[in-house]
N, CA, C and O atoms as CSV, one atom per row, in Angstrom:
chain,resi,resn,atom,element,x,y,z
A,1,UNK,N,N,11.603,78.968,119.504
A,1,UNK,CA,C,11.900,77.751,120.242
A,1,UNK,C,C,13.188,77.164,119.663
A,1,UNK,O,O,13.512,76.851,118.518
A,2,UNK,N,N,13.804,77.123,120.828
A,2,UNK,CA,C,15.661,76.364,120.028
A,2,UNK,C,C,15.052,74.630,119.542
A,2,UNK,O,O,13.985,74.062,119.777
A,3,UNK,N,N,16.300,74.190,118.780
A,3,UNK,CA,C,15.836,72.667,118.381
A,3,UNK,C,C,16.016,71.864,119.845
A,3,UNK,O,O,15.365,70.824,119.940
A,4,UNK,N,N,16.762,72.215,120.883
A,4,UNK,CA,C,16.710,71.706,121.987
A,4,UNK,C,C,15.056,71.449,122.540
A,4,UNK,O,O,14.558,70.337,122.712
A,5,UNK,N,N,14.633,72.257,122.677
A,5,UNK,CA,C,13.258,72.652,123.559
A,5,UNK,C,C,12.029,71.994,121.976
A,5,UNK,O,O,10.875,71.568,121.928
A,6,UNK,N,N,12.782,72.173,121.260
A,6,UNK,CA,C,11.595,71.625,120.049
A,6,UNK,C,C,11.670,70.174,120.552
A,6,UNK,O,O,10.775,69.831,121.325
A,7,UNK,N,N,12.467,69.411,120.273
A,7,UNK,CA,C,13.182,67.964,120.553
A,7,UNK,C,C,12.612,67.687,122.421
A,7,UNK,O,O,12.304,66.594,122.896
A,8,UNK,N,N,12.617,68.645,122.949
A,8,UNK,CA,C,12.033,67.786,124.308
A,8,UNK,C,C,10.265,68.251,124.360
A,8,UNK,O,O,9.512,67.841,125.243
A,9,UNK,N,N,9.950,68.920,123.541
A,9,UNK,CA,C,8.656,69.274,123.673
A,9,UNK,C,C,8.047,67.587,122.786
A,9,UNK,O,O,7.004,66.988,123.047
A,10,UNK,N,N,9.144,67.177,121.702
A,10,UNK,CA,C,8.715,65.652,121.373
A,10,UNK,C,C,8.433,65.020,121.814
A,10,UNK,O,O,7.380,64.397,121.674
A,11,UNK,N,N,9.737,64.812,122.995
A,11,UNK,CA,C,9.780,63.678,123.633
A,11,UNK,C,C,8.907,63.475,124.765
A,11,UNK,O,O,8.490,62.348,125.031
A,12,UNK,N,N,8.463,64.958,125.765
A,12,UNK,CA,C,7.467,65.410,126.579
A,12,UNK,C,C,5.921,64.075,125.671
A,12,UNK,O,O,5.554,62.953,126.020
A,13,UNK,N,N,5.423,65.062,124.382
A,13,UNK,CA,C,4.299,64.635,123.815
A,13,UNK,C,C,4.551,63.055,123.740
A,13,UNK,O,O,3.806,62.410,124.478
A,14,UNK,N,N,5.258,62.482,123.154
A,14,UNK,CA,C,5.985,60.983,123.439
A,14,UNK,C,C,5.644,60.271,124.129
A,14,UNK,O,O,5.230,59.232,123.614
A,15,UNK,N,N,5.612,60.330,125.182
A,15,UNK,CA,C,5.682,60.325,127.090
A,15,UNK,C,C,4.517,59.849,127.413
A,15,UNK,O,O,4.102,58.735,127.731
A,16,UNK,N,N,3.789,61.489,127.201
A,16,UNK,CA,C,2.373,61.672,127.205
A,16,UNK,C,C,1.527,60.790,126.251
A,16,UNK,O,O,0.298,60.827,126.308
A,17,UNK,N,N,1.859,60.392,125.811
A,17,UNK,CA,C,0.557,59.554,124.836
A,17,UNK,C,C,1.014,58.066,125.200
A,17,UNK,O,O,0.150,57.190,125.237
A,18,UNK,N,N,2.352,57.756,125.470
A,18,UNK,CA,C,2.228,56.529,126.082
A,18,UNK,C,C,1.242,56.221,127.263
A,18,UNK,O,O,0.231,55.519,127.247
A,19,UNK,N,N,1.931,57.092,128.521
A,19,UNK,CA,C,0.996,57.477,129.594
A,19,UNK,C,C,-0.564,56.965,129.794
A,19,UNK,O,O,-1.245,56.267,130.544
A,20,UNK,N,N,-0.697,58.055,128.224
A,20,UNK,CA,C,-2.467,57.877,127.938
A,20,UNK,C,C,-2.839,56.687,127.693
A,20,UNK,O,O,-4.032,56.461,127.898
A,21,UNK,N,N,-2.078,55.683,127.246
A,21,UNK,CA,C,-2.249,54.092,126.644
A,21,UNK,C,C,-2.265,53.474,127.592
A,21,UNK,O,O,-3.092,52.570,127.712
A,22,UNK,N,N,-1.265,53.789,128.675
A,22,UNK,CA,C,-1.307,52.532,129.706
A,22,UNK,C,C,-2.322,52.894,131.053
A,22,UNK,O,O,-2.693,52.156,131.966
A,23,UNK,N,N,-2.615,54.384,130.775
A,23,UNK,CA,C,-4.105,54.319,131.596
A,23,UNK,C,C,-5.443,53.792,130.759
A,23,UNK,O,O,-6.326,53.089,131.250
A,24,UNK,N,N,-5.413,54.159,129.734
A,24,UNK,CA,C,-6.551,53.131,129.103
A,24,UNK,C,C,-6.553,51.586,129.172
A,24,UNK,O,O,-7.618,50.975,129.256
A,25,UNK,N,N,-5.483,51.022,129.141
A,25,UNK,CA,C,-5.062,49.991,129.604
A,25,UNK,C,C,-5.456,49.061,130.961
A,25,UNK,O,O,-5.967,47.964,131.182
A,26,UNK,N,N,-4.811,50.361,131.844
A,26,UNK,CA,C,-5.142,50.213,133.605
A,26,UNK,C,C,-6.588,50.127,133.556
A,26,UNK,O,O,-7.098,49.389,134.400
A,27,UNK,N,N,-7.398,50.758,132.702
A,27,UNK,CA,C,-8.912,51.089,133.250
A,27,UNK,C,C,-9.343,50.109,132.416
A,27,UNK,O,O,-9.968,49.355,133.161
A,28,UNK,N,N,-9.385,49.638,131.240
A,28,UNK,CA,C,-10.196,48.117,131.163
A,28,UNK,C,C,-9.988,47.046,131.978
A,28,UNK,O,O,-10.889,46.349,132.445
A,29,UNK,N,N,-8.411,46.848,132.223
A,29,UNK,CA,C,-7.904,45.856,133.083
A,29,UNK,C,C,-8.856,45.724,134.546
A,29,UNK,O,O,-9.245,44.699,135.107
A,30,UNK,N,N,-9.020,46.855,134.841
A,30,UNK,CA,C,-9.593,47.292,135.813
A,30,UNK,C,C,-10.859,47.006,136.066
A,30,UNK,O,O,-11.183,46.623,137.190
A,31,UNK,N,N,-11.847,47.161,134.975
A,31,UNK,CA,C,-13.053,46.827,134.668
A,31,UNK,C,C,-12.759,45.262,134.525
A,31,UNK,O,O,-13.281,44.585,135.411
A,32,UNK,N,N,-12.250,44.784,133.866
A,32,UNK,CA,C,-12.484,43.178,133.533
A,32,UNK,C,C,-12.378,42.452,134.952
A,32,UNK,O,O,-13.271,41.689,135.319
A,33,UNK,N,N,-10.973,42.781,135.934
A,33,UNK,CA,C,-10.872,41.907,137.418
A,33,UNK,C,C,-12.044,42.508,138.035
A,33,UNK,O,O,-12.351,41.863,139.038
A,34,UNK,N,N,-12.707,43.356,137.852
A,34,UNK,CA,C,-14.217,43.584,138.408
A,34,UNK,C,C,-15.149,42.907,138.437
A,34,UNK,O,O,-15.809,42.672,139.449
A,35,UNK,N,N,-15.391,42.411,137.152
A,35,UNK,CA,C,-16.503,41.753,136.533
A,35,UNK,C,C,-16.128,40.668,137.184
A,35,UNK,O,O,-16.857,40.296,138.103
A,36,UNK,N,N,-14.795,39.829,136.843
A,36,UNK,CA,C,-14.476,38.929,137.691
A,36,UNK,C,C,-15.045,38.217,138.956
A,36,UNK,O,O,-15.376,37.054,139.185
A,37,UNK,N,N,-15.027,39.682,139.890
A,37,UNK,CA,C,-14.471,39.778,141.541
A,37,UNK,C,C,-16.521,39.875,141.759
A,37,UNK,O,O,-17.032,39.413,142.779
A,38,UNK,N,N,-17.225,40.403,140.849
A,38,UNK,CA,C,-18.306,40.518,140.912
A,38,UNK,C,C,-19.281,38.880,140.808
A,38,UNK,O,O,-20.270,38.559,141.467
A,39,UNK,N,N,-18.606,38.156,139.820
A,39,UNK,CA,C,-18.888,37.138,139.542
A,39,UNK,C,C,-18.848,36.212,140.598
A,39,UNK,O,O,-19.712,35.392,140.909
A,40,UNK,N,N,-17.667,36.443,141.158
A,40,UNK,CA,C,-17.383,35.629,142.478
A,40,UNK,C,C,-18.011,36.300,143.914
A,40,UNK,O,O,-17.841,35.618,144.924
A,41,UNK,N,N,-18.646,37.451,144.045
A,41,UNK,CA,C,-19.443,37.503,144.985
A,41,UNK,C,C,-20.476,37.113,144.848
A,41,UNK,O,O,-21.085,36.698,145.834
A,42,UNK,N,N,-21.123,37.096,143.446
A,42,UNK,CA,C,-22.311,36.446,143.670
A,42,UNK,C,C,-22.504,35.063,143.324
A,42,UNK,O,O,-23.654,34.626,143.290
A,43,UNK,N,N,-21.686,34.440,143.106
A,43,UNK,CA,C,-21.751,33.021,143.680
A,43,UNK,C,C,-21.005,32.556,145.409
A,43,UNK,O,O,-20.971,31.468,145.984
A,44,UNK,N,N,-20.525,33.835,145.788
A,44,UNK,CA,C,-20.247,33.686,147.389
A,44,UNK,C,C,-21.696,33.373,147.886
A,44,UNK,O,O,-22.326,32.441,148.385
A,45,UNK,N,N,-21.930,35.018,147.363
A,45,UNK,CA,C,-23.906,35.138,148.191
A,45,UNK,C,C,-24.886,34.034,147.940
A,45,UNK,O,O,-25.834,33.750,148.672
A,46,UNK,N,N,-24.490,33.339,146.620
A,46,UNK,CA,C,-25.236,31.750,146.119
A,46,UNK,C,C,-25.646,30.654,147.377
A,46,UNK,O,O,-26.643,30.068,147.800
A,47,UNK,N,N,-24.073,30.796,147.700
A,47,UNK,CA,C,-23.840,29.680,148.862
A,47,UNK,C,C,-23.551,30.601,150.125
A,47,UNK,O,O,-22.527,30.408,150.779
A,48,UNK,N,N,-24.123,31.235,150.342
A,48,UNK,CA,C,-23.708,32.003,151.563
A,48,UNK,C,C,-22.444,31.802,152.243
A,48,UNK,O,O,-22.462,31.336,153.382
A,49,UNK,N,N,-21.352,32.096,151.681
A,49,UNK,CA,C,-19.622,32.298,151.882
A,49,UNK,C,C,-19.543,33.494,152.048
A,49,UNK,O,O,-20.164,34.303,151.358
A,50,UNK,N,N,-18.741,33.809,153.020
A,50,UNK,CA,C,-18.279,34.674,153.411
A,50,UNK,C,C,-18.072,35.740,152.159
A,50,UNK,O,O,-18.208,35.407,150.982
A,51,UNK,N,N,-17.695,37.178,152.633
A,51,UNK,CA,C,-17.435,38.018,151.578
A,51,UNK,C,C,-15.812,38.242,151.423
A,51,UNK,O,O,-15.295,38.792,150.451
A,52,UNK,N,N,-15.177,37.771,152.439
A,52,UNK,CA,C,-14.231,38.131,152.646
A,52,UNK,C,C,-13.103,36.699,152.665
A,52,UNK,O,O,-13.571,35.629,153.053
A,53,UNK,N,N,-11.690,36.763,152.246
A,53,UNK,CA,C,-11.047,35.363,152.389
A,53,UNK,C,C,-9.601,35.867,152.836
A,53,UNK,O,O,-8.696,36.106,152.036
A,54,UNK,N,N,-9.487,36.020,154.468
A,54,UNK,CA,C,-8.359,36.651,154.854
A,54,UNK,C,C,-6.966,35.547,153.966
A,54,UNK,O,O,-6.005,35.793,153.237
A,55,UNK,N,N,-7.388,34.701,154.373
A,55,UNK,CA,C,-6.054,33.786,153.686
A,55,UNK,C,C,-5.573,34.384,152.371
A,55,UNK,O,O,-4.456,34.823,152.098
A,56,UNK,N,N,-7.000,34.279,151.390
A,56,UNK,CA,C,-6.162,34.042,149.939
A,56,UNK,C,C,-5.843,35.947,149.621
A,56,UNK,O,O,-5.201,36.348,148.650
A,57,UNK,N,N,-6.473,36.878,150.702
A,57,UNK,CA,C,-5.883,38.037,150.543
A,57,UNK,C,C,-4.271,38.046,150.815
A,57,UNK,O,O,-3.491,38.377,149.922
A,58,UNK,N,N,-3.864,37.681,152.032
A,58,UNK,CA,C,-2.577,37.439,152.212
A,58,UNK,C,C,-1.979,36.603,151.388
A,58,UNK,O,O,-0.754,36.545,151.498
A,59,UNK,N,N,-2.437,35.998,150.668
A,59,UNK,CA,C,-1.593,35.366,149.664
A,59,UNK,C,C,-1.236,36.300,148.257
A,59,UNK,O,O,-0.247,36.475,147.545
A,60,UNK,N,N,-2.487,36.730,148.296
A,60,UNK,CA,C,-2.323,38.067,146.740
A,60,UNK,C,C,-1.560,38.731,147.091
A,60,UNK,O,O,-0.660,39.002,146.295
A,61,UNK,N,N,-1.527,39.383,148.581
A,61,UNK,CA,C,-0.225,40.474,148.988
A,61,UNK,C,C,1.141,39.986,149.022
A,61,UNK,O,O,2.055,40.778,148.791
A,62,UNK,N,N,1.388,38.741,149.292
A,62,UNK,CA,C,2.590,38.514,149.079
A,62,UNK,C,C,3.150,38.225,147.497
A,62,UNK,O,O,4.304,38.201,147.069
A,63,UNK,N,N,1.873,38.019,146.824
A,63,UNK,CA,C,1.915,37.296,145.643
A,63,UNK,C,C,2.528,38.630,144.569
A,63,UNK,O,O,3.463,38.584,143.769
A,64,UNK,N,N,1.673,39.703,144.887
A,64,UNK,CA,C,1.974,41.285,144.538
A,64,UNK,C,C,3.208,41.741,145.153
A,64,UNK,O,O,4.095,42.161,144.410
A,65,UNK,N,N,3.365,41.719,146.276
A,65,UNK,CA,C,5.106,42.155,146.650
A,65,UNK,C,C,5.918,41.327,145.696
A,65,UNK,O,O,6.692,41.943,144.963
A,66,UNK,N,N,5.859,40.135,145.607
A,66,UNK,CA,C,7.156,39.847,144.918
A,66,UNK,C,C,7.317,40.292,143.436
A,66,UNK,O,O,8.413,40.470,142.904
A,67,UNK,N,N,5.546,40.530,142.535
A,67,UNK,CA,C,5.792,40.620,141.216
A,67,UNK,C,C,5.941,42.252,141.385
A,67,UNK,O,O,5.690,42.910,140.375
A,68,UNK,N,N,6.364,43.024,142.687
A,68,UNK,CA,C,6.182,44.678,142.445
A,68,UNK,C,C,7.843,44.690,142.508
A,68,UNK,O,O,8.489,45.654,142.097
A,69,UNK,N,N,8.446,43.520,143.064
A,69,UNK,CA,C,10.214,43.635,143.304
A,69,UNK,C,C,10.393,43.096,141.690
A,69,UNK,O,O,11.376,43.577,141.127
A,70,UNK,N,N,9.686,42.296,140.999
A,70,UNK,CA,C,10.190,41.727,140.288
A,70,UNK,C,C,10.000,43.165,138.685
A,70,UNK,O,O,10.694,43.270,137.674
A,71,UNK,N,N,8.934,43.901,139.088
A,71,UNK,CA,C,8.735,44.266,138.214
A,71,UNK,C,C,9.369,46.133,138.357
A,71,UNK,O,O,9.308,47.063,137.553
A,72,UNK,N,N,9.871,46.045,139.589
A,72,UNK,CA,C,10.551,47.594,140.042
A,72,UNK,C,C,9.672,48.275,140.238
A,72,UNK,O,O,9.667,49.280,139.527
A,73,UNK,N,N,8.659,48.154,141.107
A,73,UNK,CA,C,7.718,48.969,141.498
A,73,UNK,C,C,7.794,48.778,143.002
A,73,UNK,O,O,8.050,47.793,143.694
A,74,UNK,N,N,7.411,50.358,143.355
A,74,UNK,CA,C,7.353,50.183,144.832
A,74,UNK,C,C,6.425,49.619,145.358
A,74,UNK,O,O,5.258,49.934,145.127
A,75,UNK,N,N,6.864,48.432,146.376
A,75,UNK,CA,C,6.017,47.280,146.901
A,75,UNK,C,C,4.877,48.008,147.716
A,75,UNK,O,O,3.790,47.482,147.958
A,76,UNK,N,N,5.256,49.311,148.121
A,76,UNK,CA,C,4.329,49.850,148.873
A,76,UNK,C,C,2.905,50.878,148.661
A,76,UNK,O,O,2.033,51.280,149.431
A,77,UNK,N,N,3.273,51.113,146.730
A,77,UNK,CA,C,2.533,51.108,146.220
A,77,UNK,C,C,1.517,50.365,145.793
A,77,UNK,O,O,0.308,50.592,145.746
A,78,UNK,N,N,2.376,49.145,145.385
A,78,UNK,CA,C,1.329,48.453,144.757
A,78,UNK,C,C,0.831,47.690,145.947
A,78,UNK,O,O,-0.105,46.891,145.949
A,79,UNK,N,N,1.563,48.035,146.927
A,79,UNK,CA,C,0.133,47.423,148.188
A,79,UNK,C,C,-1.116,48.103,148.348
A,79,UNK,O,O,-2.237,47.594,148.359
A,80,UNK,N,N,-0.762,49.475,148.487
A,80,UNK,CA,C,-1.667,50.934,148.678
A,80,UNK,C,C,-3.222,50.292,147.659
A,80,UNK,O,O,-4.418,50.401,147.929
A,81,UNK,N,N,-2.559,49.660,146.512
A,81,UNK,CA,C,-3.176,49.427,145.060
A,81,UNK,C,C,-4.114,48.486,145.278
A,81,UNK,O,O,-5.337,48.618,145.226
A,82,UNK,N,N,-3.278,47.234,145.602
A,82,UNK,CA,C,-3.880,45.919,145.970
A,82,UNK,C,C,-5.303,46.235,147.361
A,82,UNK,O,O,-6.376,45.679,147.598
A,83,UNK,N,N,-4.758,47.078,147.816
A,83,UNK,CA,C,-5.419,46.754,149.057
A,83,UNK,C,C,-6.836,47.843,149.443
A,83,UNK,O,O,-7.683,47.761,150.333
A,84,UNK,N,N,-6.625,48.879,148.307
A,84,UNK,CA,C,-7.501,49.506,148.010
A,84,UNK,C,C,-8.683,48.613,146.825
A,84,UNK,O,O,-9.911,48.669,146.884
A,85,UNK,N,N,-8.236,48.195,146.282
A,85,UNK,CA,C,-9.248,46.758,145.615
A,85,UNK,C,C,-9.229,46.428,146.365
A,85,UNK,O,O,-9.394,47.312,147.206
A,86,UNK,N,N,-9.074,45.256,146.884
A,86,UNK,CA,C,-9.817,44.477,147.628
A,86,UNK,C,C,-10.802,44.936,148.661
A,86,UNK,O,O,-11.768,44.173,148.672
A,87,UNK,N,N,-10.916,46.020,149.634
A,87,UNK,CA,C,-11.353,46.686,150.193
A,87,UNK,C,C,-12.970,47.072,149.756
A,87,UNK,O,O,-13.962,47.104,150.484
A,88,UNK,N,N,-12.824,47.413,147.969
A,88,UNK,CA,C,-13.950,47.540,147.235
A,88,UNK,C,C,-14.706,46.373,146.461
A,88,UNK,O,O,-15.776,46.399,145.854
A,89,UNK,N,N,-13.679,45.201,146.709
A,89,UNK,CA,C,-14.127,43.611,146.007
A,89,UNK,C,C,-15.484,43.049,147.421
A,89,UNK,O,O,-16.518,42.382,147.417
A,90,UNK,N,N,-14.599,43.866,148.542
A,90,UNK,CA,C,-15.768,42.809,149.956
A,90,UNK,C,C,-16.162,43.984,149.692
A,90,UNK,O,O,-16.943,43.545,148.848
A,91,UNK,N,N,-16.353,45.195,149.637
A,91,UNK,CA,C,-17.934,46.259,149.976
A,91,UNK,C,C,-18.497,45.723,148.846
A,91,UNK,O,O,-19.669,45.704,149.225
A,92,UNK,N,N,-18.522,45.198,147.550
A,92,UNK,CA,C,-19.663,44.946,146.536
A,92,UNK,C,C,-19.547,43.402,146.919
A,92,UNK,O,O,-20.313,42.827,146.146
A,93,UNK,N,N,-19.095,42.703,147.545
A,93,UNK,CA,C,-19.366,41.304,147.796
A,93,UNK,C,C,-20.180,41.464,149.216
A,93,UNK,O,O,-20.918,40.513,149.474
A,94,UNK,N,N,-20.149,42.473,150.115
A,94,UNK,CA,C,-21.222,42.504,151.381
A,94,UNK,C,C,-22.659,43.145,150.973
A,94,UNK,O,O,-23.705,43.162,151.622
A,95,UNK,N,N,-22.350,43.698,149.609
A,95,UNK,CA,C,-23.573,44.647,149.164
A,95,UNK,C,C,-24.295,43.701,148.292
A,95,UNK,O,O,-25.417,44.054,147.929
A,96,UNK,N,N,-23.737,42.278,147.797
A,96,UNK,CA,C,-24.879,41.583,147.285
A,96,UNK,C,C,-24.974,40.164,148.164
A,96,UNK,O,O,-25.306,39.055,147.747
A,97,UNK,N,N,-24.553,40.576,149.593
A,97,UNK,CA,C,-24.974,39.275,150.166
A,97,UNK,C,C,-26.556,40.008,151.271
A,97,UNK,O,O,-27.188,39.293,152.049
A,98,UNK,N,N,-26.793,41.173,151.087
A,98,UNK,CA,C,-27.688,41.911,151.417
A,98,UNK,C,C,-28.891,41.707,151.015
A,98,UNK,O,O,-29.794,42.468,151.360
């Protein structure tokens, strides 16, 4: 192996273990706005509220486009993102108003 290919096989492993951090990261984060989003369905189902809040969704989506420009991410990702949560926030908020 030349020191070239030694030196990017570093920087490769480098990469990779960051990677690994900020998906461990993503996945508690992930778990915690759950618990959250869980908390708040079942005090929806408390008071029988809706499962769903078209408004303050459109507000998170715009709220997320601007921090996905602000943060250089494609807005259309992190819609894909946003909107795939929420999607799973009302199926476990319709599944405990059941």
């Amino acid at each position: 192996m030349t020191d070239a290919t030694a030196r990017a096989a570093d920087l490769l492993r480098d990469h990779r273990e960051s990677i690994d951090r900020l998906d461990a990261i993503l996945v508690y984060t992930l778990a915690e706005r759950f618990k959250q989003t869980q908390a708040v369905g079942r005090l929806k189902a408390e008071h029988n509220l809706p499962p769903s809040d078209p408004d303050r969704e459109a507000r998170q989506m715009a709220r997320l486009d601007q921090l996905a420009h602000e943060a250089d991410l494609d807005p259309g990702l992190a819609k894909k993102f946003l909107t795939f949560i929420i999607s799973e926030v009302i199926r476990h908020h319709e599944k405990l108003q059941k």
